[in-house]
C-alpha positions in Angstrom: 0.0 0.0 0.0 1.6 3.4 -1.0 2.2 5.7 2.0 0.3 8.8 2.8 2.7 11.5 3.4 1.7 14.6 5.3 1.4 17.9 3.4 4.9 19.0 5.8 6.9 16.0 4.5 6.0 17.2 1.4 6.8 20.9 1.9 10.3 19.5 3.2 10.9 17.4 0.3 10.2 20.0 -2.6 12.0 22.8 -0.2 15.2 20.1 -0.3 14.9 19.6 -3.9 14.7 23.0 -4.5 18.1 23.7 -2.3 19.7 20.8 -4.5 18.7 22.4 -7.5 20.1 25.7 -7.0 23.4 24.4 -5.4 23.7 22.4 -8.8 23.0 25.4 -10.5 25.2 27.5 -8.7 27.9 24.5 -9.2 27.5 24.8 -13.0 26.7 27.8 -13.9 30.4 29.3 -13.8 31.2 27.3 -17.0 28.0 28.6 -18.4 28.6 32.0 -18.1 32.8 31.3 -19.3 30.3 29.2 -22.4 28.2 32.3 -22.9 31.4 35.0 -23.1 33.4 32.7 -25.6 30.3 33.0 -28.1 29.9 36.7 -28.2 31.5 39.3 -29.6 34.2 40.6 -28.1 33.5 44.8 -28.2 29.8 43.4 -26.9 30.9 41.1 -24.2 33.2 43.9 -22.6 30.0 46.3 -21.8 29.1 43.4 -19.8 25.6 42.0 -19.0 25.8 38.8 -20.2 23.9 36.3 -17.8 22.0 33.4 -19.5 23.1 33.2 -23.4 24.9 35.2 -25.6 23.6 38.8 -27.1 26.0 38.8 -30.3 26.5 35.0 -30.7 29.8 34.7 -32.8 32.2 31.9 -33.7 35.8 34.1 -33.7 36.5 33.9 -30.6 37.4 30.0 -31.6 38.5 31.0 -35.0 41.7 32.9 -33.5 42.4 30.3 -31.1 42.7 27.2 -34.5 44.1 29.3 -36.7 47.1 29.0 -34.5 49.4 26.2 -36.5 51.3 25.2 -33.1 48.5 24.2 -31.4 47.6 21.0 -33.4 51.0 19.4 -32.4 51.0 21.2 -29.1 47.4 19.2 -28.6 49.2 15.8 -29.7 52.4 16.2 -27.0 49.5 17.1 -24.3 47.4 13.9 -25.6 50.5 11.9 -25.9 51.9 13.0 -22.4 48.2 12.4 -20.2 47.9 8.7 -22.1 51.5 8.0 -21.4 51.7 9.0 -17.8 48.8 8.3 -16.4 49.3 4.1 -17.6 52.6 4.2 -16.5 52.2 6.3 -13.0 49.3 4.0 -12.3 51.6 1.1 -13.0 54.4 1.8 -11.0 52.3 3.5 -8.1 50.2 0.2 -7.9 53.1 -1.8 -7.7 55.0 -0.2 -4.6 51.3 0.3 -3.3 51.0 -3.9 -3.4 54.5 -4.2 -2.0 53.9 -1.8 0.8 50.6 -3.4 1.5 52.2 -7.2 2.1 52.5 -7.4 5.8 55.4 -9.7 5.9 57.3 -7.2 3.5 60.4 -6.6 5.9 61.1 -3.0 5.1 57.6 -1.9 4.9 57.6 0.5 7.7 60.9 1.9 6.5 59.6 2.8 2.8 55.8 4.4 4.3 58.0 6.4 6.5 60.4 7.3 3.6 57.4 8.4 1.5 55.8 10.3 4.2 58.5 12.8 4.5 58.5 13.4 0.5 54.5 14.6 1.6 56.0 17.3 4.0 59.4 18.1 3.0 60.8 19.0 -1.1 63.6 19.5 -2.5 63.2 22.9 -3.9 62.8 24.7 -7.0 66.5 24.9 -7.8 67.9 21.8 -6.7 64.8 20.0 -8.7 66.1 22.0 -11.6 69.7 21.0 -11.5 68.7 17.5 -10.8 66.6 17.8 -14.2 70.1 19.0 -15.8 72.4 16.7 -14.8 70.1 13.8 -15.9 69.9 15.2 -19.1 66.2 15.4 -19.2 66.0 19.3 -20.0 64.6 19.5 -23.8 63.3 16.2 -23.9 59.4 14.3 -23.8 60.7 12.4 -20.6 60.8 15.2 -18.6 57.1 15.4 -18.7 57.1 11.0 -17.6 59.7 10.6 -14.9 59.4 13.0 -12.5 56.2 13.1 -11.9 56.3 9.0 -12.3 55.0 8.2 -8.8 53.7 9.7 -6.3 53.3 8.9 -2.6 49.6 10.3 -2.2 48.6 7.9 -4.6 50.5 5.4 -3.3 48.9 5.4 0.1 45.4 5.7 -1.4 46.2 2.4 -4.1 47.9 0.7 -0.4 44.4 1.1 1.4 42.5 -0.2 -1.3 45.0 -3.5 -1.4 44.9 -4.1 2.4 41.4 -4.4 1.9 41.3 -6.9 -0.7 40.8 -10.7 0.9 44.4 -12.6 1.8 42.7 -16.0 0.1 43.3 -14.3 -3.1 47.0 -13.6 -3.1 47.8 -17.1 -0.5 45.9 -18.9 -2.9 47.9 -17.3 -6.2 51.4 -18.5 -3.9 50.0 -21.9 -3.7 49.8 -22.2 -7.4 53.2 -21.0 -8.0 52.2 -17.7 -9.3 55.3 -15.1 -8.6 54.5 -11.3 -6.7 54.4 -9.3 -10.5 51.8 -12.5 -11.4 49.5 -11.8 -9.0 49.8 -8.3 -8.8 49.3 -8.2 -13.2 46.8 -11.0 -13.1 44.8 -10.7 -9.5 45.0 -7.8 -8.0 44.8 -5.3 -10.9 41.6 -6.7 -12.2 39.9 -6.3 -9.1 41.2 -3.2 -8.2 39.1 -0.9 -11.2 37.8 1.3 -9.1 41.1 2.7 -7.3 42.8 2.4 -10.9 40.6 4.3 -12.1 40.7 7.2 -9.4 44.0 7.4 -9.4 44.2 7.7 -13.3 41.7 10.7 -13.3 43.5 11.9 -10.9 46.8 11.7 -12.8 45.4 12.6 -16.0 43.5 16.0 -15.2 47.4 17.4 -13.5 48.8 16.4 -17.1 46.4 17.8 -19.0 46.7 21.0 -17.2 50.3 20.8 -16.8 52.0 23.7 -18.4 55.0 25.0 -16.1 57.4 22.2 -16.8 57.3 22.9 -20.1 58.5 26.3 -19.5 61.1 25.4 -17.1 62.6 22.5 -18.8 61.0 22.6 -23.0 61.2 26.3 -23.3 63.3 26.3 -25.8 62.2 23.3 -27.9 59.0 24.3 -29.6 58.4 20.5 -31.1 57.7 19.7 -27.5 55.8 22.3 -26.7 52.0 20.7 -24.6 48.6 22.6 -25.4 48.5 24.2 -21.7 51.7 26.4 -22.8 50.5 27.5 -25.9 47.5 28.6 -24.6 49.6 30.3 -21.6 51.2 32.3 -24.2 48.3 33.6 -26.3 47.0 34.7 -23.4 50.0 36.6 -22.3 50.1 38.1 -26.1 46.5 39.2 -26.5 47.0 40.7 -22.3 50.2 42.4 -24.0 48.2 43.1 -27.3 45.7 45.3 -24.7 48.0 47.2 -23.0 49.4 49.0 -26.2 45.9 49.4 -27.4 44.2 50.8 -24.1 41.1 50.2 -23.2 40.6 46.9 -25.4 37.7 48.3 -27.4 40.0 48.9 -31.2 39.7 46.7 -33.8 41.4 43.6 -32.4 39.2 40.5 -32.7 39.1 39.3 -29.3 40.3 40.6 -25.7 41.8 38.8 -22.8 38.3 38.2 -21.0 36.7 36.5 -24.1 40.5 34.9 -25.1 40.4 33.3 -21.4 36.9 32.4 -21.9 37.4 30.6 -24.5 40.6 28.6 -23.8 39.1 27.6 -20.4 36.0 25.9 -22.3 38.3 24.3 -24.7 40.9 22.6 -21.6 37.6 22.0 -19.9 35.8 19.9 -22.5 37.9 16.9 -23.0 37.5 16.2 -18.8 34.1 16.6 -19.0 33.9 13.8 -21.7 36.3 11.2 -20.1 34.6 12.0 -16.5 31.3 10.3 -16.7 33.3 7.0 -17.9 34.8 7.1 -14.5 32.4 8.9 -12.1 31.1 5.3 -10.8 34.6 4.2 -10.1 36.1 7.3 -9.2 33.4 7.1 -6.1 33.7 3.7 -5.1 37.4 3.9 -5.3 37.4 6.8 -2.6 35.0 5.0 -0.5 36.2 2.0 -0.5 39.9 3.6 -0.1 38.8 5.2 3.1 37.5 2.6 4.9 38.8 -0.1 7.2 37.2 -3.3 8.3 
């Protein structure tokens, strides 16, 4: 029989839907409005008064941002360094996370306590740079892989997740004769999606929106330039651009406000598409990370 609910359960309920509407609203409409700016014209967008869609819709805000020819292999490095570092980080952070999580591992304590401090304590701009020199890194792709190739946050996280996993399957992988990469490749990996998967967003959104590497240690080799610093750099030209013109409101194309616009929506897009792919083990991954039997 269907419940009778009182006319104040019912004032409750649309009063909380209403509050979760307008905090989803409120969460969203930010890229709206950065949406709305890159599709108007420029001169119109800076009077301002732009809330809900654009007044002079226009595509060449998008136009001056393609027509650029480094950004098509500047997109490919960024593409090529998110894919490439985000398997292999995943990779190797897994595997000292399944190490560290063995119980009978005799230096266990001595590596989580080693990887602690590298939480609290860096070395430094300058001596990272110098370190980056003398391994001969600087103008090369691998100085966007091995740096950043693990990383002890993730480590703990992927270590929780493991400790949780039932002993059976790892004592019953030793009975078979199966070898610690074995069962770490074949067992524990395939039943571990949902931390893999965390981490790997994770990992993947810092790439993608990586761009001060590049200018530290790529500056100077434009073949290996990533998407972020391209786009760093239009920005700082059309910014420039302004300043000699004044107010912004000549006969340039676009400004900085509908430039940033713009490039924001363009970064922003290809997270949006790979998120929902991994919202459902993104969650689980973080709650079941965080919890202890």
């Amino acid at each position: 029989m269907p419940l009778h609910r009182s006319a104040g359960e019912r004032t409750f309920d649309a009063a909380l839907y209403a509050l979760l509407a307008l905090a989803a609203f409120t969460t969203v409409y930010p890229f709206i409005y950065l949406l709305i700016i890159s599709l108007n014209e420029t001169a119109d967008a800076l009077k301002g008064g732009l809330y809900f869609w654009p007044r002079k819709f226009t595509l060449e805000n998008y136009a001056y941002v393609f027509q650029k020819d480094t950004l098509l292999r500047a997109s490919v490095n960024s593409v090529l360094r998110t894919v490439i570092q985000t398997v292999v980080s995943v990779f190797a952070c897994g595997m000292i996370a399944y190490v560290l999580s063995r119980r009978h591992f005799m230096l266990r304590r001595f590596f989580i306590m080693m990887l602690i401090v590298t939480m609290y304590v860096s070395g430094g701009l300058i001596p990272t740079y110098l370190l980056i020199k003398n391994l001969h890194l600087m103008n090369t792709f691998a100085v966007y892989i091995v740096p950043g190739l693990v990383s002890a946050f993730y480590i703990f996280v992927m270590r929780t997740f493991f400790e949780q996993l039932p002993d059976g399957l790892v004592e019953s992988a030793y009975i078979d004769g199966a070898n610690d990469f074995r069962i770490y490749t074949q067992i524990i990996l395939p039943v571990s999606l949902p931390v893999l998967a965390t981490i790997a967003l994770y990992v993947a959104v810092g790439e993608w929106n990586s761009w001060f590497d590049n200018y530290l240690y790529n500056s100077r080799n434009q073949k290996l330039a990533v998407l972020q610093y391209e786009l760093q750099k239009m920005i700082q030209v059309v910014e420039s651009t302004q300043q000699e013109d004044g107010s912004g409101e000549g006969p340039r194309v676009i400004s900085p406000l509908t430039i940033k616009s713009t490039l924001t929506i363009l970064v922003t897009v290809p997270i949006l598409l790979v998120y929902p792919f991994l919202q459902r083990y993104f969650v689980k991954g973080l709650t079941l990370g965080s919890m202890k039997d």
